[in-house]
N, CA, C and O of each residue as an XYZ file, in Angstrom:
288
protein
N       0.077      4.950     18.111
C       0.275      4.361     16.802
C      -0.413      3.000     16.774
O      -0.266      2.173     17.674
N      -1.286      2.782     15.534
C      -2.122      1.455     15.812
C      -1.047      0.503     15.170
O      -0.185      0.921     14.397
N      -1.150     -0.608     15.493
C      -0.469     -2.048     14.410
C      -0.667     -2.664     13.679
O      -1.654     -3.389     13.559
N       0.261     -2.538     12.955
C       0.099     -2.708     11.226
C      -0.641     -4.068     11.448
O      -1.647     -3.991     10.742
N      -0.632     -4.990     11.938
C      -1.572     -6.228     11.665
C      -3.176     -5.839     12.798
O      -3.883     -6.766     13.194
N      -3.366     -4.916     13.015
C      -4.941     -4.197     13.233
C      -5.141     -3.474     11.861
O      -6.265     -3.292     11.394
N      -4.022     -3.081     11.255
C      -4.834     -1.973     10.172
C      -5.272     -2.534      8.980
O      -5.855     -1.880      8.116
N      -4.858     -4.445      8.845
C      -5.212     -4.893      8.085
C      -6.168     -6.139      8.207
O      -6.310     -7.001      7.340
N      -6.709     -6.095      9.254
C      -7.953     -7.058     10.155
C      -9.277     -6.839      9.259
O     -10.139     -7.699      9.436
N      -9.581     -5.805      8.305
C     -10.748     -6.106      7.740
C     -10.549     -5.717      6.496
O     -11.522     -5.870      5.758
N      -9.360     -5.150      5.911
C      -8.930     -5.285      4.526
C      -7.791     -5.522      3.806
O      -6.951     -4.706      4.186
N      -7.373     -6.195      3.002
C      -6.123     -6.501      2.535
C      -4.992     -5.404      1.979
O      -5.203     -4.462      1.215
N      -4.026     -5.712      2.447
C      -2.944     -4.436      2.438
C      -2.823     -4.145      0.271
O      -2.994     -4.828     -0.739
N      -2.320     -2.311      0.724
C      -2.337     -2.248     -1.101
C      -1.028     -2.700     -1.522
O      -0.086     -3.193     -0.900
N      -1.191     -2.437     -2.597
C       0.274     -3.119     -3.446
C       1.409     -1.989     -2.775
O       2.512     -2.500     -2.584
N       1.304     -0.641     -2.421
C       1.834      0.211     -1.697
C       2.571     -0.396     -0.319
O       3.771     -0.362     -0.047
N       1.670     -0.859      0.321
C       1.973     -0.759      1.847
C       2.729     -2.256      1.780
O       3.471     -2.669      2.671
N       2.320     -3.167      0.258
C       3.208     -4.464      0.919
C       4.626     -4.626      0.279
O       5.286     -5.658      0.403
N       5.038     -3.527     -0.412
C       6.278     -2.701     -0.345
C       7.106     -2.263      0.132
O       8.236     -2.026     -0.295
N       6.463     -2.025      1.488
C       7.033     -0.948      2.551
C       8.271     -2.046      3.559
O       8.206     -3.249      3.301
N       8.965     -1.750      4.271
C       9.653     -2.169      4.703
C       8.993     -2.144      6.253
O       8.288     -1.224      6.666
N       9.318     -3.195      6.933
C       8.832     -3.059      8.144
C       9.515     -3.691      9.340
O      10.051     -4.768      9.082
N       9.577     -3.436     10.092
C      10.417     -3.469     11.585
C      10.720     -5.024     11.399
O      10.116     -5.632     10.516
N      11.632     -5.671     12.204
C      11.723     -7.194     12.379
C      10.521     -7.346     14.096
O       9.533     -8.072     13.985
N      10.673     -6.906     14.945
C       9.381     -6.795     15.892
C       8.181     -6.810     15.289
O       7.230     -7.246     15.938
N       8.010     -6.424     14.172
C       6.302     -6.398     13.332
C       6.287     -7.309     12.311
O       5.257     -7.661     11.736
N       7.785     -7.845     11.971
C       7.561     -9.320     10.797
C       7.400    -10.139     12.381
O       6.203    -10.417     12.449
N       7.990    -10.557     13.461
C       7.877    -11.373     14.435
C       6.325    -11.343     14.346
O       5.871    -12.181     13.567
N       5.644    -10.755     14.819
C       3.917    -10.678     14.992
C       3.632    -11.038     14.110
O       3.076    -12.112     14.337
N       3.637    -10.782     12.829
C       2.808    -10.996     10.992
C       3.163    -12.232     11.530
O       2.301    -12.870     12.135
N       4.592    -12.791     11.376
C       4.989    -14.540     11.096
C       4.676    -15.536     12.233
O       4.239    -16.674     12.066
N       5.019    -14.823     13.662
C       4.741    -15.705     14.569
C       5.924    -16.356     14.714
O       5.826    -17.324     15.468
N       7.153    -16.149     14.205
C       8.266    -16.487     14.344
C       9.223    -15.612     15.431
O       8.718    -14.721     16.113
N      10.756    -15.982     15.527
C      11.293    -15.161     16.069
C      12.278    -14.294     15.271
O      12.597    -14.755     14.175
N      12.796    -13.163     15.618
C      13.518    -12.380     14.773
C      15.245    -13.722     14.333
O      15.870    -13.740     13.272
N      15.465    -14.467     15.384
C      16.841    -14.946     14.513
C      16.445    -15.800     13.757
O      17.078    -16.252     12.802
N      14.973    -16.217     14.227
C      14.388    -17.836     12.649
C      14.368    -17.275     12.020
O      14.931    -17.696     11.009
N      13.768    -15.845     11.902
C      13.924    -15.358     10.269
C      14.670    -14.801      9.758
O      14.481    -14.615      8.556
N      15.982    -14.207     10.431
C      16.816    -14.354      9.682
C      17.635    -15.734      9.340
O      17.993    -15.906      8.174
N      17.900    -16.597     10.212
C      18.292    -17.923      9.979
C      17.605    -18.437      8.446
O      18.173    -18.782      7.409
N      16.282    -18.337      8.755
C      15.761    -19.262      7.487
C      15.243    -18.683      6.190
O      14.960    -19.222      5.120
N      15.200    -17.336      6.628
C      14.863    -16.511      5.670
C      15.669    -15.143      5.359
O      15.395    -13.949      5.237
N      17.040    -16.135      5.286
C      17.953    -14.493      5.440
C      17.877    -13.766      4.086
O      18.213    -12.583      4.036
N      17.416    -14.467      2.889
C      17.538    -13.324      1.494
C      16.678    -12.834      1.540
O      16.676    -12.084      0.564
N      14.934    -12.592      2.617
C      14.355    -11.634      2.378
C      14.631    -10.808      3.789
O      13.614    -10.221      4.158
N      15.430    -10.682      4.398
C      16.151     -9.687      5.536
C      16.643     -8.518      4.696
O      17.187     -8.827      3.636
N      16.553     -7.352      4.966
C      17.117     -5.935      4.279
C      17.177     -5.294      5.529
O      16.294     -5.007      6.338
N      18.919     -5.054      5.523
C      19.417     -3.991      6.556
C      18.956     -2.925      6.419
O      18.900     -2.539      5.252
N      18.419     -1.966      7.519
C      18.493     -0.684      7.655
C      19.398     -0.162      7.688
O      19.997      0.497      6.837
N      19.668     -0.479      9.013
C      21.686     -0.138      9.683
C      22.398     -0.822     10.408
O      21.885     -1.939     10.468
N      22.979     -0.791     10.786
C      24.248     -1.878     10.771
C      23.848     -2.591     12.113
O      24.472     -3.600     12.444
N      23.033     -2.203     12.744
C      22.638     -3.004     13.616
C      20.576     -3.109     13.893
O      19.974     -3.449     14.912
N      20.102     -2.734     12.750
C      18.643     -2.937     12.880
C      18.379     -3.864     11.216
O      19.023     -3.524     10.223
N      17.450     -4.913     11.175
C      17.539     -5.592     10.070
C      15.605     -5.364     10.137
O      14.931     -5.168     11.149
N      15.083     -5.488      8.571
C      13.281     -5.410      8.251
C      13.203     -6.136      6.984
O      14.046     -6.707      6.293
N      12.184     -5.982      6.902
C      11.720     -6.755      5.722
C      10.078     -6.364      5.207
O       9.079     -5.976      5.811
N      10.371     -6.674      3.829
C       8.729     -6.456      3.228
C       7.473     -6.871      3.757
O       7.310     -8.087      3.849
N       6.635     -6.189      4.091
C       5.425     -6.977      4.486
C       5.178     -7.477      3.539
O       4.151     -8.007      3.961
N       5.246     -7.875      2.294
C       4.776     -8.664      1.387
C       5.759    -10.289      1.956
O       5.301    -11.430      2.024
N       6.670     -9.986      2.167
C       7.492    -11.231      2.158
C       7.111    -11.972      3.796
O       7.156    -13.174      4.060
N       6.758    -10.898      4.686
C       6.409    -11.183      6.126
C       4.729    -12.028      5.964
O       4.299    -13.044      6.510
N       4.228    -11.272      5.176
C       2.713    -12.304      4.772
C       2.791    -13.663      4.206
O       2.057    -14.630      4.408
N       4.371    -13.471      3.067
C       3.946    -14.972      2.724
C       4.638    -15.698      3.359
O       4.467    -16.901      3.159
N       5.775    -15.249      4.453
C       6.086    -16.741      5.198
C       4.687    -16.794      6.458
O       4.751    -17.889      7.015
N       4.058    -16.342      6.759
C       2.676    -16.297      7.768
C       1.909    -17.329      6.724
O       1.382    -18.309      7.251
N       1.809    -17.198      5.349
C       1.279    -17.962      4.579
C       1.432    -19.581      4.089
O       0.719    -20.516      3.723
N       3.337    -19.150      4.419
C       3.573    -20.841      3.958
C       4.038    -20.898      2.516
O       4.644    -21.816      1.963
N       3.791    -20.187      2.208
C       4.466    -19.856      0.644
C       5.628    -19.186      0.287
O       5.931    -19.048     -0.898
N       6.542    -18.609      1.509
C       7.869    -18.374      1.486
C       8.924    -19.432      1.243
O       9.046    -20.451      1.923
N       9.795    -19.039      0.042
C      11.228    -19.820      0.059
C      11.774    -19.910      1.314
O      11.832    -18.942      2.073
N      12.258    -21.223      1.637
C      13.546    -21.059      2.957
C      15.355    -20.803      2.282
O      15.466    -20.699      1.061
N      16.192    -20.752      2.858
C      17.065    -20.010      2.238
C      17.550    -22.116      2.361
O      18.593    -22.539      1.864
């Protein structure tokens, strides 16, 4: 399985894929953060899976990588 931040190294993700929900291990990589900073600082864009796995939008994982994410 390739990684989602290789599959978007030479083109920008669609309005589809930055929809998608994605692992907290693959927002860690996008952000460069760690999984409890972002939930700590960014807990309203955290969405449980299950009761013990938490993800989030790659749209929302790009814009804290960006700097343009709300902090909570």
């Amino acid at each position: 399985m390739t990684s989602i931040i290789d599959d978007f190294s030479e083109r920008s993700p669609t309005w589809l894929e930055q929809e998608s929900i994605i692992r907290m291990a693959v927002a860690e990589k996008v952000t460069s953060l760690s999984a409890d900073n972002i939930r700590r600082n960014y807990r309203h864009l955290v969405v449980k899976l299950s009761p013990r796995r938490d993800g989030m939008k790659l749209r929302d994982a790009l814009a804290i990588a960006n700097g343009t994410a709300r902090r909570t």
